[in-house]
C-alpha positions in Angstrom: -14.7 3.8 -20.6 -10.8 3.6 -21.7 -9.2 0.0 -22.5 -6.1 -1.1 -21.3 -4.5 -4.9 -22.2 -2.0 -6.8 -21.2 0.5 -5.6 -23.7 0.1 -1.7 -22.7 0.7 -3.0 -18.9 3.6 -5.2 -19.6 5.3 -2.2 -21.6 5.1 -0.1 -19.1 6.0 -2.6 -16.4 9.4 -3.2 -18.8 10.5 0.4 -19.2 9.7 1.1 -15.2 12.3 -2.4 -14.2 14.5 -1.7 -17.1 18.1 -1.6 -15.7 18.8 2.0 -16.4 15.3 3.1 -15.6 14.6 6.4 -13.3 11.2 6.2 -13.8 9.6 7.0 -10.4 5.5 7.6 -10.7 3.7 8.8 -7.9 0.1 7.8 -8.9 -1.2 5.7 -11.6 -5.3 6.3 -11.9 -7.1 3.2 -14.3 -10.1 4.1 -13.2 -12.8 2.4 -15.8 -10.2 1.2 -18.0 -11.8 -2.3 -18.4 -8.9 -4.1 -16.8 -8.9 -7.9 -16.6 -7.8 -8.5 -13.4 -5.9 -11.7 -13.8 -4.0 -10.6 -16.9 -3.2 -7.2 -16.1 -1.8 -7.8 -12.2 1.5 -9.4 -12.5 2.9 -6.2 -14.7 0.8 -3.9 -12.5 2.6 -5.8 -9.4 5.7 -5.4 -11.3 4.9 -1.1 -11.5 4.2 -0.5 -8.4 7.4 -2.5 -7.0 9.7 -0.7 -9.4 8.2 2.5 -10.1 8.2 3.2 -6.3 4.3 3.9 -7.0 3.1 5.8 -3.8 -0.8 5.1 -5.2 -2.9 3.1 -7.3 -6.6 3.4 -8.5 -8.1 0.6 -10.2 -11.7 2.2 -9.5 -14.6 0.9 -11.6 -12.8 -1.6 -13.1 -15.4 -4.6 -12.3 -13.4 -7.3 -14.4 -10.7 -6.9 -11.7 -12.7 -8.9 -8.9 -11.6 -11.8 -6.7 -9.5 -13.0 -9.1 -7.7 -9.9 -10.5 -7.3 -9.0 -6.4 -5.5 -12.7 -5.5 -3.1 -12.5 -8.3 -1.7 -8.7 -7.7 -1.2 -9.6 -4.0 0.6 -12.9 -5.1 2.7 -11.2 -7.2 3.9 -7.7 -5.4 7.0 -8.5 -3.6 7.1 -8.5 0.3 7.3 -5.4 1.9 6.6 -3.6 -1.1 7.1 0.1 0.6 6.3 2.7 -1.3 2.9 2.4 -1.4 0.5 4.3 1.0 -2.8 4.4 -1.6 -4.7 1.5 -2.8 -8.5 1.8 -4.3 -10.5 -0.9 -5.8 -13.5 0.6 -5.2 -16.5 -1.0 -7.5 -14.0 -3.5 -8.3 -17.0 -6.4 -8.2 -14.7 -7.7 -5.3 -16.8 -10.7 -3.5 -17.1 -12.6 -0.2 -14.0 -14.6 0.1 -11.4 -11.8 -0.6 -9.9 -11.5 2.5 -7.3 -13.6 2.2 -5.7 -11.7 -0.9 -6.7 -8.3 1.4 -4.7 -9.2 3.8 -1.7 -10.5 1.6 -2.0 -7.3 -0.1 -2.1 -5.5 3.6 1.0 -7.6 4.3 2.9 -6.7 1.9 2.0 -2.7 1.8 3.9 -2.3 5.1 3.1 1.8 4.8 -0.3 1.5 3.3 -2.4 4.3 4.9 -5.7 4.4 2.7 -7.4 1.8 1.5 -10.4 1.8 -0.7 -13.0 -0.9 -1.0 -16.2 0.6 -1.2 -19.2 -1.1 -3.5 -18.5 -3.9 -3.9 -19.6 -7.4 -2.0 -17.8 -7.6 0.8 -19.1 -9.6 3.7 -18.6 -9.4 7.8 -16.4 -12.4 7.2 -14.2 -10.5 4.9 -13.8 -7.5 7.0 -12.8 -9.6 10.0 -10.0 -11.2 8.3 -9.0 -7.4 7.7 -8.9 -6.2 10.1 -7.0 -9.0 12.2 -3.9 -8.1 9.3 -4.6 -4.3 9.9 -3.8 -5.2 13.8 -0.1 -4.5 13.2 -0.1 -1.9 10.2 -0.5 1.3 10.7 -3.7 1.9 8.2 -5.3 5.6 8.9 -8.3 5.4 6.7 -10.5 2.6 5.4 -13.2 2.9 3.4 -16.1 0.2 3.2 -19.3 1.9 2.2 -21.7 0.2 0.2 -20.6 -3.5 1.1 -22.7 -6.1 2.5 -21.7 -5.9 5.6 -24.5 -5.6 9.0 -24.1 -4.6 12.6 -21.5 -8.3 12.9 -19.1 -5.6 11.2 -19.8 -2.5 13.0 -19.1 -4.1 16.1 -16.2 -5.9 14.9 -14.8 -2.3 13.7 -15.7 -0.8 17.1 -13.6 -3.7 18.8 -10.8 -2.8 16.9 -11.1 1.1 17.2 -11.0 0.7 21.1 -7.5 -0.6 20.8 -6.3 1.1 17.2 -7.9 5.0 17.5 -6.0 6.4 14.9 -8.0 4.8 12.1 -10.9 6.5 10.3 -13.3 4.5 8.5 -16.4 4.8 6.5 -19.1 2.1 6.1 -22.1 3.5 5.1 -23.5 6.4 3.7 -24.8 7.6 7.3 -22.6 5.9 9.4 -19.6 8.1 11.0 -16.6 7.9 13.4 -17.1 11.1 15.8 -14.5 13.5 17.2 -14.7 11.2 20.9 -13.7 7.5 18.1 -17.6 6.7 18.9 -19.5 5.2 16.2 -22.8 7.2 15.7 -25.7 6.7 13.3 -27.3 10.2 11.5 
């Protein structure tokens, strides 16, 4: 497990906005870095805005949670466009996310995969998704090992029968078929 702090972040987040900077990253990966959410997501916001950051893993990181989630949305700017990969899988993300989801789906106008899987996520949570997701053009989400039941699946099967571009996976033998019809193996 690597360590990153505040300090490292807000570094990088200074030479990324500096006024003469060029510095356009593609991808930042912190997976398992031991992030603390909170601290670490107004310099990460910061990135991400003016590194024209395309995607971001924050993977494993389980200090990020509800909290860590709420105050990156809060703080990217609106229509933050560069951005078409976000992950926070096993982020210890919890029921009552879905309001910073769908800030952070909001303001990712050209988001196209988003990761969420294991963590705690509820029906509830998924719901106020995917009502956001109605007007963004999202291609894959990923919701696997949640806590989610058959409330979800047919809340995701309501909104496949209008958006059928979007692939999704929420469980580990639950697909999306060829014909956009939900099939258990």
């Amino acid at each position: 497990s690597n360590s990153v702090d505040s300090a490292a972040m807000n570094h990088l987040a200074s030479v990324c906005s500096g006024r003469s900077s060029t510095i356009h990253l593609k991808k930042i990966d912190l997976r398992h870095c031991s992030m603390n959410g909170e601290q670490e997501a107004k310099p990460l916001a910061s990135i991400v805005a003016s590194a024209h950051l395309t995607s971001l893993i924050l993977d494993g990181n389980i200090g990020f949670g509800n909290l860590g989630l709420s105050a990156f949305a809060a703080a990217l700017p609106e229509e933050c466009t560069s951005m078409t990969r976000f992950s926070v899988a096993d982020c210890r993300l919890e029921p009552g996310c879905a309001v910073a989801l769908g800030q952070l789906v909001h303001k990712l106008p050209k988001l196209d995969e988003l990761h969420l899987e294991y963590n705690s996520l509820r029906n509830s949570d998924v719901e106020v998704l995917l009502e956001e997701l109605s007007s963004r053009h999202l291609q894959h989400l990923f919701l696997s090992h949640n806590q989610l039941d058959d409330g979800a699946l047919d809340s995701l099967r309501k909104f496949l029968s209008v958006h059928r571009s979007l692939h999704f996976s929420v469980g580990q033998s639950l697909f999306l078929s060829v014909d956009r019809s939900l099939f258990c193996s």
